[in-house]
N, C-alpha and C positions, 0 to 999 in steps of 0.2 A: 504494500500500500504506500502512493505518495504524499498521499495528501494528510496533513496532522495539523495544517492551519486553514482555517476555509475562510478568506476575508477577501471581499471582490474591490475590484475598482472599474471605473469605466473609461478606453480609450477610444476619442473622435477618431470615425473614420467617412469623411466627406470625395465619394468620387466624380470626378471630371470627364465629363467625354467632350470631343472636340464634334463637332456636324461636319466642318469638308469632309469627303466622303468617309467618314468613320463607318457605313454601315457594308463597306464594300467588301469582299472578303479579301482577307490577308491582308487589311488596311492595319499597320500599327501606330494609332492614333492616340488609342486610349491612355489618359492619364490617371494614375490615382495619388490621390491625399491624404497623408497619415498626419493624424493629427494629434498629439501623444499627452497627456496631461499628468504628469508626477504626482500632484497633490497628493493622493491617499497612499502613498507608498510613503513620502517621507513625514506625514503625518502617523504613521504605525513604524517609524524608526529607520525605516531602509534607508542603504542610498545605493543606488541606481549606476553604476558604472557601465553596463552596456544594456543594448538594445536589440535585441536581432529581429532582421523581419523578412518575413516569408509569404510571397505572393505564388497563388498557381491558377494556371489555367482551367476550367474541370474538364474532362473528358480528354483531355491534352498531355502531351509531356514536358510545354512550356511552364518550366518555373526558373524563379532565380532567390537570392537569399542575400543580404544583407549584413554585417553587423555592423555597428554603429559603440563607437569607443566615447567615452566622458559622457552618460546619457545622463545625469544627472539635473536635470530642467524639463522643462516643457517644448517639446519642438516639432515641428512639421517638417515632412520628409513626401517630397515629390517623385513620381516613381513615372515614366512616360515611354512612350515606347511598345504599348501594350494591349492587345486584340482586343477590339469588343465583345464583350459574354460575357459569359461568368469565370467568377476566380475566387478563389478561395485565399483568405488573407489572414496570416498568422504571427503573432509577436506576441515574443520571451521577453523576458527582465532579466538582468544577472545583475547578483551583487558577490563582486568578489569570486567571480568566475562559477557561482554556481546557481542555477535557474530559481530564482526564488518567484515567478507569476508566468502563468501562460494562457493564452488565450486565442480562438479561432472563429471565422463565421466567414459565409461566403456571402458573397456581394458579388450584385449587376450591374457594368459598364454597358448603360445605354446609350445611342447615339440621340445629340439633341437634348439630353435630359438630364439634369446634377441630383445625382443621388445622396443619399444621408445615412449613414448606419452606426453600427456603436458595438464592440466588442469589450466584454464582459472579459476580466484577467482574476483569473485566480489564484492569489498567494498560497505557496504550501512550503512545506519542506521536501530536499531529493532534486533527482536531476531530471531534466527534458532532454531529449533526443528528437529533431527535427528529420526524419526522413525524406530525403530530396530523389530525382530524377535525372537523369540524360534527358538536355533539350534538344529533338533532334531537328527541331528548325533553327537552331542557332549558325549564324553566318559567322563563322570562323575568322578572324583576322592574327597574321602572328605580329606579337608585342614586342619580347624582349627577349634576346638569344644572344648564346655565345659560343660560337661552334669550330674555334682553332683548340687544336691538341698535339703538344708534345710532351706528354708525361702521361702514364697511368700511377695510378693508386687508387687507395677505396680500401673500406675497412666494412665490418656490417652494417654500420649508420655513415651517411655522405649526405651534410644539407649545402644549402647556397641560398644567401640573401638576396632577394631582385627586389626591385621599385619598378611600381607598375607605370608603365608609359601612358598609358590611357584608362580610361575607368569603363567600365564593362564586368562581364561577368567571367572569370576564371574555366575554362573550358574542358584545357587540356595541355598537357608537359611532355615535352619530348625530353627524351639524356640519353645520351652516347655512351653505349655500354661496348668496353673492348672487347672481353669475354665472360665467358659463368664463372660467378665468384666456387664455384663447385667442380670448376672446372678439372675431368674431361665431362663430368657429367650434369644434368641438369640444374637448375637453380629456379627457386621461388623470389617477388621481390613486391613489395609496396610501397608507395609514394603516399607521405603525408604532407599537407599544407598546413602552416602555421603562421596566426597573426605574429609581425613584426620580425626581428632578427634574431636567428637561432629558433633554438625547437623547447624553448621554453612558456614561450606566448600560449596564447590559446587554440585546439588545434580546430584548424576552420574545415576541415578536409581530408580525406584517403579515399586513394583510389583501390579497386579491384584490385586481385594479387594476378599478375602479370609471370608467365611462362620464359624463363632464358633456358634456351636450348644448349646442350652443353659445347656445340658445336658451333656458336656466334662467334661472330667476329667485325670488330668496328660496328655495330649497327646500332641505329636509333629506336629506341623502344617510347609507344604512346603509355600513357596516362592520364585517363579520365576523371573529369569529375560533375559534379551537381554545378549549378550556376551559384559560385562562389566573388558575390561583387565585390570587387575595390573599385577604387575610385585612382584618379590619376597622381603618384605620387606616395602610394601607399608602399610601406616596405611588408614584405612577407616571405617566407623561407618554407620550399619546399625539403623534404628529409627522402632522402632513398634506403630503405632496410630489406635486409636478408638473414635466415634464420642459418644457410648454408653457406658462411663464410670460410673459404680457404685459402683467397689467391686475392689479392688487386685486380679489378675490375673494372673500375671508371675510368673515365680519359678527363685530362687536365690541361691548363695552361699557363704556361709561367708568365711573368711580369704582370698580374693584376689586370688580366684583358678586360674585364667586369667592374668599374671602378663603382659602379651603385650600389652595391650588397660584395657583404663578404662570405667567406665558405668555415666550414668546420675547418679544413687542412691548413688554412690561414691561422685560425686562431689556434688551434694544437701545434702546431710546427713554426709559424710565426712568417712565413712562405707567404709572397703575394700569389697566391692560384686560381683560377677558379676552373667551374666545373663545366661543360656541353650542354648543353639544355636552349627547348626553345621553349616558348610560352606563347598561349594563343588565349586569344579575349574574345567573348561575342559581346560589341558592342552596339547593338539595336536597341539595347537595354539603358537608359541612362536613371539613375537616384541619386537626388539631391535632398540635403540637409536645407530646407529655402529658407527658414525662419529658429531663432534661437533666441527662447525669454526667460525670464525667471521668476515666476509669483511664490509669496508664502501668503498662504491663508490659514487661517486659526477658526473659524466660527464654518458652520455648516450653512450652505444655502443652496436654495435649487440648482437642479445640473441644466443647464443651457447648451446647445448645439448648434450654428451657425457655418456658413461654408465657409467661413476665414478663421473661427476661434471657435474654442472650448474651455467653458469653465465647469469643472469637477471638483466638488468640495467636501471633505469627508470629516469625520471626526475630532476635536481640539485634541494637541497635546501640551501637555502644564508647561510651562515655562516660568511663571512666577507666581507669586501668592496673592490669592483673592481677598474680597473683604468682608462681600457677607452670602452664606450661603443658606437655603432652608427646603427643608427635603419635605412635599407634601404627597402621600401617597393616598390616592382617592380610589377603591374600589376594584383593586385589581387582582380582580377573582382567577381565581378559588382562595386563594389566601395569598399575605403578602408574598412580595416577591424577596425579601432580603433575605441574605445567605451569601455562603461563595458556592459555584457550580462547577463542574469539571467536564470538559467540550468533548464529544463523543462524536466519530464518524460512521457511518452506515457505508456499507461495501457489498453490491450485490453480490451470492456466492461467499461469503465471508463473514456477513453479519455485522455485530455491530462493536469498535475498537475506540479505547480510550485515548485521546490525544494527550501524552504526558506535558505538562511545565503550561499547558492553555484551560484560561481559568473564567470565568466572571465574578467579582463580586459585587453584588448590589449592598451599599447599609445606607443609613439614615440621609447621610452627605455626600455620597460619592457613588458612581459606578465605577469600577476598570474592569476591562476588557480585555484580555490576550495583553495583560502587561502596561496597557496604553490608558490613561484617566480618560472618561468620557466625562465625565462631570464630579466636580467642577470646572470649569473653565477660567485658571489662574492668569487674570490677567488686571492691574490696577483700573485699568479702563472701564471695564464691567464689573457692574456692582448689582445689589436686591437678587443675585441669582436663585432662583426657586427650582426646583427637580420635584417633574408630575411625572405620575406611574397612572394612569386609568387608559380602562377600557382598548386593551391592544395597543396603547401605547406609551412612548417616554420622551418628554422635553423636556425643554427648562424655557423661562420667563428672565428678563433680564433686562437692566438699563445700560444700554450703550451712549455715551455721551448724553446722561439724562431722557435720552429718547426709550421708550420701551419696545421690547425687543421678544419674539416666541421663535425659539429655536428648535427643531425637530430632532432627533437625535437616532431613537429605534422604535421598530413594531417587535410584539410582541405577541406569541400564544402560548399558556400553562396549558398542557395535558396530563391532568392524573393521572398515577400507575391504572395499569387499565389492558390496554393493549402493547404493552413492556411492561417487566418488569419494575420500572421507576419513575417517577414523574420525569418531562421533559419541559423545558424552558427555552422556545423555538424564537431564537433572535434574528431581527435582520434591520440592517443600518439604513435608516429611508428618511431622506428630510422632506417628506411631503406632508400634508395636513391631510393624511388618511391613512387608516390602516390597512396594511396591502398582507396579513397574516389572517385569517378568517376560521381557519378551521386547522388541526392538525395534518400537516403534510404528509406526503409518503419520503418515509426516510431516506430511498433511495435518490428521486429527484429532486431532496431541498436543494444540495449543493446547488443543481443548475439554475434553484431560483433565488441565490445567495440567502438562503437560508443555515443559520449555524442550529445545532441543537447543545443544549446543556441540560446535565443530570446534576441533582445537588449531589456535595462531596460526602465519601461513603457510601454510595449509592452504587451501583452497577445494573446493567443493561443485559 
């Protein structure tokens, strides 16, 4: 099971289709706009270091991918280049190179028409795995190569740093292989791609395991991959491995023929050399970063959605000390709500599993949530704050600069032991003036309707 944190947030996704003949076939016209809103990630403590985004054609083998380094803001990302239809559009979060939110939904690029859509990211703990494709309508151009040799070597790992000449999507790598590192007899080998210099970055790529006959000689071997974008100027390092190492098998070049990127035999030996390799881009595909902001918001207010902005606003977290706070709780049946609760996931096939260290507590003054204060809201600015519990729901009342102020916070539905084991306490974060929790969910589909469930502690399911 991945998921041990179920807290959503909402990313604008506004698309664009042009009308000159966008409706023609194999016209790539179509533009899409991502429109990316951090708020609720760094309002539950995250920070956001990348971004990865994944667009696909359906029915197609047209996809490309993306990652995006320093995500930490709010930003729109133009993507063009791109068939009219349907495609399926998907973006990760990483903090600290491990997937902390994912989320997916497919979307229609119509001609003549600006479409509006919203993908739903679910925070969890664990890793994401983006499964990519061979795009076989990609028009190949080769980028960056360097194909003089007067030396071999090669050990079972050989990387080489390149800076990409154009921006486009990573296609395919050729390397000049002298003979089978196994040689007289066969050899196995893989190509992986890595952000930035060396094979420490993050690995954005591997290709298939590729066949050396034991009987090569000088020849150039391909390597595939999924549509891997850079942009123009990006450094990255492809790595050659072999599990059958016995002999030198790469071919080389002295004096530094490659002054963009360095190689591993440079940095272990000290040797200006680099490696044979070419590198090919399909560049039909162009993504831009077009806009880069930075909002902090503290207070919750309706989510808006517009073809140029998005404002998403989620939960306060404390920053400083309040002045007056008063907790009224009016009628919220079956009985009060205070306690601390301990957050439990449903897993079809599996049942139902305790999320360790994720908690709520409700008392008199305060709620927290998964670690994060929902209320109060510490802040000298806001004063007379009051915390309502009735009828499906929870806010708070509040004077902002003397003006008075109803802030929405969460819905709410108690189901008594009954049909489990143990009461449940069905939370979900909604600044609307309604209760959108009506009746007890089926546990399997809360998740998808950012519904969290809580057991009080002691309890079990």
């Amino acid at each position: 099971m991945i998921a041990k944190r179920w807290i959503f947030v909402v990313a604008a996704i506004v698309l664009l289709a042009a009308c000159d003949s966008i409706g023609q076939s194999g016209a790539r016209d179509g533009q899409l706009k991502l429109i990316i809103d951090t708020t609720y990630a760094k309002n539950l403590g995250y920070t956001i270091d990348t971004a990865e985004i994944v667009v696909t054609k359906l029915n197609s083998s047209e996809k490309i991918t993306k990652l995006f380094d320093n995500f930490d803001q709010d930003s729109t990302i133009l993507i063009s280049g791109l068939y009219v239809g349907s495609w399926n559009a998907e973006i990760t979060l990483f903090e600290d190179q491990k997937a902390i939110a994912h989320g997916s939904k497919n979307i229609e690029i119509v001609a003549g028409q600006t479409c509006e859509e919203s993908i739903s990211l679910m925070f969890y703990t664990g890793d994401c795995k983006l499964s990519l494709t061979w795009n076989t309508d990609a028009i190949l151009e080769l980028d960056q190569s360097q194909v003089l040799s007067n030396r071999g070597a090669g050990g079972p790992s050989n990387w080489q740093c390149i800076k990409a000449g154009k921006s486009g999507s990573l296609k395919k790598v050729e390397w000049l292989i002298a003979d089978s590192p196994n040689y007289p007899n066969d050899a196995t080998c893989v190509m992986n791609v890595y952000q930035g210099s060396g094979i420490s970055g993050k690995l954005l790529g591997k290709s298939d395991t590729v066949l050396i006959k034991g009987d090569t000689y000088y020849t150039w071997f391909s390597f595939e991959f999924d549509g891997i974008y850079l942009n123009k100027g990006d450094l990255f390092t492809i790595e050659v491995t072999t599990p059958q190492f016995l002999r030198g098998w790469t071919c080389l070049q002295t004096g530094n023929p490659y002054p963009e990127g360095t190689s591993d035999f440079e940095q272990r030996n000290g040797e200006d050399m680099d490696y044979c390799f070419k590198t090919y881009m399909d560049t039909s595909h162009v993504i831009e970063l077009v806009t880069e902001a930075t909002t902090t918001t503290t207070l919750p207010v309706a989510t808006t959605t517009t073809t140029t902005s998005t404002t998403t606003t989620t939960l306060p977290v404390v920053t400083t000390t309040s002045t007056t706070t008063t907790t009224t709780i009016q009628n919220p049946l079956p009985n009060t709500l205070e306690g601390t609760y301990d957050a439990w996931v449903y897993v079809t096939g599996l049942g139902w599993t305790k999320s360790q260290g994720s908690q709520l507590t409700i008392a008199q003054s305060s709620i927290v949530l998964v670690g994060n204060t929902i209320f109060p809201v510490v802040n000298p600015n806001i004063t007379d704050q009051k915390l309502w519990i009735q009828d499906g729901q929870i806010w708070m009342t509040c004077k902002m600069a003397g003006i008075s102020q109803t802030l929405y916070l969460l819905d709410y539905y108690y189901e008594s032991a009954g049909r489990f084991a143990a009461p449940i306490l069905w939370i979900k974060a909604d600044s609307t003036n309604s209760k959108t929790i009506t009746t007890a969910p089926d546990p399997a589909s809360a998740p998808l309707q950012q519904i969290m469930s809580f057991v009080p502690t002691g309890m079990n399911l």
